[in-house]
Every structure is written in C-alpha cells, then in structure tokens.
N, C-alpha and C positions, 0 to 999 in steps of 0.2 A: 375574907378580907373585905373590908367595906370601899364604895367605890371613892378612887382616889382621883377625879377630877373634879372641879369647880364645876356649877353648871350656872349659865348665864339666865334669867327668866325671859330674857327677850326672846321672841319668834324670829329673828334674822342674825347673823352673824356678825356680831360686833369685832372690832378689829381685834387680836388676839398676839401679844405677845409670844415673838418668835423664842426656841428654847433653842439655845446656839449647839451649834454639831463641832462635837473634839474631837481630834483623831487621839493615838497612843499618847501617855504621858510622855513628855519631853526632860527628861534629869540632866541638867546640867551644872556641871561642877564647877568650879574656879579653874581660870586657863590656867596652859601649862605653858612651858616654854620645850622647843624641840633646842638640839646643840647649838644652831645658830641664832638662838636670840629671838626667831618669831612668835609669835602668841599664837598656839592653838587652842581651838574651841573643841574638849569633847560632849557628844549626846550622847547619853543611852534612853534606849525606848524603851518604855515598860509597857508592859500588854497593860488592857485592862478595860474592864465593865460596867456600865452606866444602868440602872434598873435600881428594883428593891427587894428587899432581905423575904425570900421564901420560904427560908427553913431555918431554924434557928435552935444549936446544941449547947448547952453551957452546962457543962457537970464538973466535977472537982478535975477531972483529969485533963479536959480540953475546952475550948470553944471554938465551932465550925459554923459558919452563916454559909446560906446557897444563894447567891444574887440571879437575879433571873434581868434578862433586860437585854439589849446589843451591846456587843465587842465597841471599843472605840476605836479601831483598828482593823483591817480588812482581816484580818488571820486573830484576830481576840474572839474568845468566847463568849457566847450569848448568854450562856448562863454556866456558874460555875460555882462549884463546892470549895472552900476555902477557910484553912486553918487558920485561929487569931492568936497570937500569944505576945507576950509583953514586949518583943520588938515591933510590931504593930503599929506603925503610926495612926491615930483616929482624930481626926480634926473637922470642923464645920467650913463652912466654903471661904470663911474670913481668914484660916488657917489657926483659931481655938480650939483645943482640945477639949471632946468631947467624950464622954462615956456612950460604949456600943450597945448595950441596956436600952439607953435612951432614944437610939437612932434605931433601935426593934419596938421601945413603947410607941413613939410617935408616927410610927413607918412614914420613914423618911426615903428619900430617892437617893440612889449614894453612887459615887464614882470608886470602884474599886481597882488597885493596881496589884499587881501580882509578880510573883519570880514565875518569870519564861518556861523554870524546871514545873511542867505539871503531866499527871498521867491522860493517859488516853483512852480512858472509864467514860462513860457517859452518865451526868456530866462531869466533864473531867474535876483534878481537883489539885490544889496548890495552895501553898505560901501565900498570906494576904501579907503587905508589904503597907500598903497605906491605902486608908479608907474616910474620903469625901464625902459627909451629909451634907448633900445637895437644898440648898433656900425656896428650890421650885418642885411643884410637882408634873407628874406627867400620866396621861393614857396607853397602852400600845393596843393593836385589834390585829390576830392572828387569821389572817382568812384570803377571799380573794376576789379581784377586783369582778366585779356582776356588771360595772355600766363605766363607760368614759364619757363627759358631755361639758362642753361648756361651764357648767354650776359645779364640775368637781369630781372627785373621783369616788364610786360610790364601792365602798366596800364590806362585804358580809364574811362574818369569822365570829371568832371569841374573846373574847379580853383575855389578855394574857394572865391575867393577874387574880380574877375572879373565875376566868372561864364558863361568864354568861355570855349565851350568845348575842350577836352584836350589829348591827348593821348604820355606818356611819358616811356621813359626804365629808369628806376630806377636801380640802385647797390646799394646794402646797404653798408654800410660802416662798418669795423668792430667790432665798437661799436653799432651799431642800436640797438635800444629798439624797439621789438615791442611787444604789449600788445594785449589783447583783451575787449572787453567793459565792461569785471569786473573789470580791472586792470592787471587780471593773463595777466606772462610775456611768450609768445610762442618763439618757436624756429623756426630758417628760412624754415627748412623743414615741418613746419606746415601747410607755407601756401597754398594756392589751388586755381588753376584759376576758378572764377568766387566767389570768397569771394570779399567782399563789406570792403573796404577799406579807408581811410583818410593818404597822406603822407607828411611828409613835406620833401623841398629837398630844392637844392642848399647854396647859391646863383646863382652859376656856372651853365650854360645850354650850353652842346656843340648843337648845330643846327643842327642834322643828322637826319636823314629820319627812324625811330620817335627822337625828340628830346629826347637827355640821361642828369643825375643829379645822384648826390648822394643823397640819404636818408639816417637819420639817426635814422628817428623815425615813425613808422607806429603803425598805431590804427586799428584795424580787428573788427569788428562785423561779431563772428561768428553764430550770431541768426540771422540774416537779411537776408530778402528775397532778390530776384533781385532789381538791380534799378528801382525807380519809370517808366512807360514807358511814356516817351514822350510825345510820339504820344495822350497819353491819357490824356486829362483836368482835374486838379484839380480841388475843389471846395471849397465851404463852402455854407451850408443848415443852414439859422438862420434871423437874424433880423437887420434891416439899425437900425444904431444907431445914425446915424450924417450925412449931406450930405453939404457939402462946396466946393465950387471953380470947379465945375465937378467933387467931387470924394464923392462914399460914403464909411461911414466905416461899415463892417459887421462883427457878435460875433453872433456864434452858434456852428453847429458841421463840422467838417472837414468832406470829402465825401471819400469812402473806395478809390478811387484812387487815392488820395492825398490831400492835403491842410493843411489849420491852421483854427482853431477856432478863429482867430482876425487878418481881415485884413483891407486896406484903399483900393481899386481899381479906378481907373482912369474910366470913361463912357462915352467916343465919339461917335461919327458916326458909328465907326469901330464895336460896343458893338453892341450886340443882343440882342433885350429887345422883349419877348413875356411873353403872360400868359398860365396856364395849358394846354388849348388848341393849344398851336402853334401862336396864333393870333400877329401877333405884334402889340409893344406900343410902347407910348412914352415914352423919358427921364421925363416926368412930373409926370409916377406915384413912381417915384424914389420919396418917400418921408420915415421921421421917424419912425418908428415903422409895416412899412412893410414887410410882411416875403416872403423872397426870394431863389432862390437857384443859386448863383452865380457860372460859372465856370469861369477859369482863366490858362494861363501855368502854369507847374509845375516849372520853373523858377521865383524866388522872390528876392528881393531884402533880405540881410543879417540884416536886422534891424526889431526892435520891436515894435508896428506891421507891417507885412511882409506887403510892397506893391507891387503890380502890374497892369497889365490892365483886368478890364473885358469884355473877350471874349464872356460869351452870360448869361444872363439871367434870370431866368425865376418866373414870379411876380404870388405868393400866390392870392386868394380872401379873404383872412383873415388878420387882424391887431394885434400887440401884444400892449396891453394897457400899457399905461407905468407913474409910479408912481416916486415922488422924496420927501425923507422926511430924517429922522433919526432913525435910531434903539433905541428903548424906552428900557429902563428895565422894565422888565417884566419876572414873572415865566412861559410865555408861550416860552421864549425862549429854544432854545439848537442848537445842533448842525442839529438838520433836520429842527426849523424853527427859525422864528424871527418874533417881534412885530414892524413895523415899523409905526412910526407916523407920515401918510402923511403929507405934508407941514411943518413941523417942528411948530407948532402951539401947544397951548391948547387944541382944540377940539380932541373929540376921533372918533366922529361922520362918518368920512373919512378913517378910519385907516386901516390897511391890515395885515397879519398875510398872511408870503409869506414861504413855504415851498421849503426845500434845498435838492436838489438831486444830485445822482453824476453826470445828465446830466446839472445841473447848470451850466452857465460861468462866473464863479467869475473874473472881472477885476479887479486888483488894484494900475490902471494910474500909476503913477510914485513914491509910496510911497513904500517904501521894507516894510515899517513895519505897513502898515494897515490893517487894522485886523475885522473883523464883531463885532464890540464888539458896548457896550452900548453908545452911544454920538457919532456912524460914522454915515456920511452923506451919502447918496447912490441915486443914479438913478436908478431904476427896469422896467424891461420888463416880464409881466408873460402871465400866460395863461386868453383866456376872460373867462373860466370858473370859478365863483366863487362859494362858500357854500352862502345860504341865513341867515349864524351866524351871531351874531354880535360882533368882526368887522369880516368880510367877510375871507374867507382862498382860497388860489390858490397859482399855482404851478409855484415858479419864471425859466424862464427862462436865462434872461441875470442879472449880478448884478452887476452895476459901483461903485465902493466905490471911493469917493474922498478924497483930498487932506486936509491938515490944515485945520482939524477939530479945532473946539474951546473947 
C-alpha cells in the first residue's frame, strides 16, 4: 500500500489540521409520541469503524471488505471483516452515493457502520449497514511510546497500514481523546514511556529527523506487555488444512511468542522443512491433515487469514484423521459435543460423536452467522484416538463449518 499521508517539505511543524474524533453512529428517527401526547426522541447506536479497506473480495457470489482502523465507540472493533450487499448504504461524506470499486481504486479512509449481530472470529465479521468515504486522509503507527518530553511524544512501532517500521514525534492536539482498552478516557499525563500504544495522526508529516504529526486520538493498552520481539519467530502448532499453488493453510494453536491460530503461508526454497529430529524433508510431505509446527515473522499481512511466508518447519510423525458430514440431531448433542453424520448419508454405521473443547478451532469461512447447529455441514480434523462405542467418540481438533447450508 503506498504511504497515505501528505508530507510537509518544511523542517518544522507547521500547524496541521485537526481530524475530529466520532463516537458510535447516532440513528435517529422521526419522534414518536407515548399515550399522553409527549414527543419522544428515539437513538440507536450503531457500532462502527473509522480506517481503510484492507482486504477486498468481490466475486459473483459476494462482496466482503476488512476495514482495519479504531472502533468509534469504546466496544467497536478496530478492525473488521464485513459483508456488502444491495442494502448497503455507500455514500461520500456529503451523503452522494458512491460506487465501493471506487472508494478500493482510490483507497479512501471510510467510516463503517455495522449490525451489532457480529461473530466473535478474529476479526470478527458482520453486516455492513452503511459506509462513509471519508474527504481526508490519515496515518496510525502501532508501537510504543520510547520518550515523553516537552517537544511530544516520541513513538517507535509500525504503520498499521504498510507495516514499515516507524518512529514519529507526535503533539497531541488539544482535543485528542485518548482512551485505554476498556474505553476509560486517560489524561495526557497518564501516559508513560514504554506503554504500547496505537495513534492515529496527520494527514500533515513535517519531514524532521524523527518525523513530527498531530494526533488526535490515541488508544493505550495499559495491560500489555512489551512488543512482540522481533527477532523472535512466530508460530503456529496445528494441522495443514488445505495446500494450493505453493502455500499451505494451517489452524491450531498460536506459539507463546506470537502468531494466529489460522494462517495461509507461502513454502519455497527459502522454508525449512525438517522433522522431530532435525532431518530435512521435502515440500512433498506438506500434505493434508499433517500436523506441523510452522514458524513464520511476526510481520503479517492485515487480512483474515493472516498470510505470510514459512520460515522453517517442523513435520509431526503423526496425522489428524479428518471427517466431512453434517451435524445430526440428536440428544447426544450440546455444547461439549456433537453427533456428526459422516458423509451426509443414511447410514449411522460411520458416524462420529466429536467432543468440543476450549482448545477447539472453530472456523466459520466467511458466514457471520453460522453457527454449529443441527443441518450445518462441517469438515473436522480430530484426534486418531477414538472410544471403541458405537458410533466412536474423539476429541475434535480443527472444525470448518461451511457455507449455504440447505
């Protein structure tokens, strides 16, 4: 993505238009009247997200944009995956409608509202309801504050946006909101060098040696440890679920030094492929249902799932057996297991009874609203140990629910 602030030529910081802080959308309707004749006023708040368009799907069947940016609302999401479809309001700030094409050619900044109903995926995903191409643009730098002084608050991170690293003198502007990751709103003398930070600034960058912006809005996680280090590999410990075109996709558990439980990674030359022992292998035993422990940088792409390249490795002697049917009804269900009827068929004869833990990893593709219920279709990876009951019981690992169900 190319960088999307203005830069100033001058060596000092020229005064910089403030970009104003919204909370939730505010919907309000034509009053009503209660029995006795008063005029009430009703609100409803709509969640919604202030950024720009990170990922972007448009094929015959759908269209999903992933806005990446701050919640406008202390409980809105920072960044979130979001279905467009022909009730979709899309307008520019003057309230003309615009084509979403246009506001992905031009990458524009956009205010998104959303229905409340959204899942609890990372990132989650929902109903786009009406979407705002914003007339300004803006910076944000993910990182954390290295110096407090007089001249500004000196901050080292990433640009959210490009994820080059970043190092900028911030002034806050005298309206700046900043909050911390309940929502509670802190005062400037709160904050403390070395708290882990998100800011958003500009459009304005004077060019000095660190480059200076205005903020007007900073987010503080004051529970957060140091930044991830570097230097040290991410992961993910779990199971190939797909391999196409050079890359596979892997869903398990993230590794205490970082990662995501669902990612795609690239596997060149460059990838280290051994097993337990150190031995290397080939890209050939990259196959399905392989249990692996992939590392990767802690640098990922801003989209859902996160891709990157696999840097090394290292291939299990063990397979997770993997089953694809529908969830039966049945009283054996609830919420720790489920009756699933291999092959979607008559027969019981094959059938599984797959138990649900909190180390489960429930996917659910690109549907916000599907749900483990009776008539979903699912792909499952569990464990080879089964019960010799009948039908058989084990401990699912991976769980894909798909799409348009019938």
């Amino acid at each position: 993505m190319n960088k999307i602030y203005k830069v100033l030529a001058t060596t000092t910081l020229l005064a910089m238009a403030a970009m104003p802080v919204v909370n939730a959308q505010a919907v309000s309707p034509a009053p009503i009247t209660s029995g006795q004749g008063n005029l009430q006023q009703q609100v409803k708040v709509v969640p919604g997200t202030m950024g720009y368009i990170t990922d972007y799907v448009n094929d015959s069947n759908e269209k999903w944009i992933t806005v990446t940016g701050r919640g406008l609302g202390p409980t809105d999401q920072s960044e979130i995956r979001l279905s467009v479809n022909q009730d979709t309001k899309i307008i520019d700030a003057k309230g003309n409608k615009v084509q979403l094409q246009s506001i992905v050619d031009k990458n524009k900044a956009i205010k998104a509202f959303y229905s409340p109903n959204i899942t609890k995926s990372l990132p989650a995903q929902g109903q786009a309801l009406t979407i705002i191409a914003l007339d300004r643009d803006f910076a944000a730098i993910d990182g954390t504050i290295s110096e407090i002084s007089k001249a500004g608050i000196l901050v080292e991170g990433r640009n959210l946006y490009t994820s080059d690293e970043e190092t900028i003198l911030l002034h806050l502007d005298p309206k700046a909101k900043i909050i911390d990751q309940n929502g509670n709103t802190l005062e400037e003398s709160e904050l403390k060098a070395g708290m882990q930070v998100k800011s958003f600034y500009g459009p304005a960058v004077a060019m000095s040696l660190p480059p200076q912006s205005t903020t007007n809005y900073i987010l503080v996680n004051t529970e957060a440890a140091e930044l991830p280090d570097l230097d040290q590999p991410a992961g993910t410990t779990g199971i190939i679920t797909d391999t196409t075109d050079g890359k596979i996709t892997v869903i398990g558990q993230a590794l205490e030094t970082g990662g995501v439980n669902y990612v795609i990674l690239t596997v060149d030359e460059k990838t280290e492929i051994v097993d337990k022992n150190g031995a290397a292998l080939s890209r050939d035993v990259l196959k399905e249902g392989v249990r692996i422990e992939a590392l990767y940088s802690q640098v990922m792409t801003l989209i859902y799932p996160a891709r990157t390249h696999a840097d090394k490795i290292v291939v299990s002697d063990t397979k997770a057996p993997k089953i694809e049917g529908t969830i039966a009804e049945s009283e054996r269900n609830s919420k720790e297991q489920l009756y699933i009827n291999v092959g979607s068929d008559s027969s019981t004869d094959n059938d599984v009874i797959l138990n649900i833990s909190k180390d489960t990893q429930i996917i659910a593709g690109l549907d916000p609203d599907a749900e483990l219920a009776p008539g979903t279709k699912i792909t499952a990876y569990h464990s080879p140990v089964m019960t010799k009951s009948l039908p058989p019981i084990t401990a699912a690992e991976v769980i894909i629910v798909h799409q348009n169900q019938e």
